[in-house]
Residue, then its C-alpha position, 0 to 999 in steps of 0.5 A: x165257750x162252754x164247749x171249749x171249757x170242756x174241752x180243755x178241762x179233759x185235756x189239760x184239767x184247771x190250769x188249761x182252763x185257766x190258759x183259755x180264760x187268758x185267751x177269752x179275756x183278750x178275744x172279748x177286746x178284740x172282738x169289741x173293736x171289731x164290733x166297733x168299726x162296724x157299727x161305726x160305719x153300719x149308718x153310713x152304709x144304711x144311709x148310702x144304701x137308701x139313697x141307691x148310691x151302692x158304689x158308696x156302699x162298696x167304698x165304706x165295706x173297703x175303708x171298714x176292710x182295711x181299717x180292720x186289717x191295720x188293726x189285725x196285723x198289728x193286734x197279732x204282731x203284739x200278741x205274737x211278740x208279747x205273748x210270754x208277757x201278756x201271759x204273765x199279765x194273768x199269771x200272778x202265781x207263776x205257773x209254767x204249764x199255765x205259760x206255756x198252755x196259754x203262749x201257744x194257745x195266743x200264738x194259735x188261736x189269734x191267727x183268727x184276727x182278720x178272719x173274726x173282724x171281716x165276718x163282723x163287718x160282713x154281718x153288718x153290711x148285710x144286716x144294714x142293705x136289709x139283707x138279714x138273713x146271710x148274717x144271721x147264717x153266718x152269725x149262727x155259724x160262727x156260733x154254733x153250728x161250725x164252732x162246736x164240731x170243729x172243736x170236738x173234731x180238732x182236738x180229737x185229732x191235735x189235742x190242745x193245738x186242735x183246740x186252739x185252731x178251731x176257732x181260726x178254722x172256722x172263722x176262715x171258713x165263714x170268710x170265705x162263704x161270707x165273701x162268695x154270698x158278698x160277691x153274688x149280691x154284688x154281681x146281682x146288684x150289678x146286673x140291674 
């Protein structure tokens, strides 16, 4: 966040700023729900996998998967529709750089909603089939490691829609890892 803040402050001073707080508010929802589908089911995961039944694990990564999707479709489809209007929400002195600044950056930058949610559920299916470690790799590279220097690169290249699309990038690219270390486990888990 305070990589982005900076960011932002060099291109687009205060008011890009404050376009980006508009964008963070709603993330931190998002990402609450996504928190919660994933600790709803992390017991029952833990459960199945102590018991050995790893077909019921699979059946909840799935269930928890498509609940997920329903709710990153319908999240962007209201976001990308009511994006003037959400903005608007947080705009109470009606400033058109700040609108604009913040519309695009909605439109942009929840492009990440499936990718965010698959990556939290992931996380936690690995933590909860005592499996730490790839979900402390992606957590970190959310974070930290691909987050911050895609940032930086992207806006060099793009500028404000750089910014914007770095979160997205990112969160695609631990997906796919995240999905390639998922599918080995369970090829491995397979093969025994």
């Amino acid at each position: 966040m305070i990589t982005f803040n900076a960011i932002i402050l060099s291109l687009e001073g205060n008011t890009g700023v404050a376009a980006y707080g508009v964008i963070a508010n709603i993330s931190l929802v998002i990402v609450a729900v996504y928190t919660g589908i994933a600790q709803g089911v992390q017991p029952l995961i833990s459960s199945f996998y102590g018991k050995g039944d790893r077909q019921q694990v699979r059946t909840l990564l799935k269930y928890s998967t498509i609940t997920m999707l329903t709710v990153s479709c319908a999240a962007y489809l209201l976001i990308f529709i009511f994006a003037q209007p959400i903005t608007s929400i947080f705009n109470s002195e009606k400033n058109m750089d700040l609108q604009r600044i913040a519309v695009i950056g909605l439109k942009l930058y929840f492009i990440s909603t499936a990718f965010v949610g698959y990556n939290i559920i992931l996380a936690t299916l690995f933590t909860s089939i005592e499996n730490a470690l790839p979900a402390h790799i992606l957590s970190i590279l959310r974070g930290l490691i691909l987050i911050i220097p895609m940032a930086f690169l992207l806006s060099a290249i793009w500028g404000m829609t750089g910014v914007w699309l770095a979160y997205p990038i990112t969160e695609f690219i631990v997906a796919l890892l995240g999905f390639i270390v998922d599918k080995k486990q369970t090829e491995k888990i397979n093969e025994t």
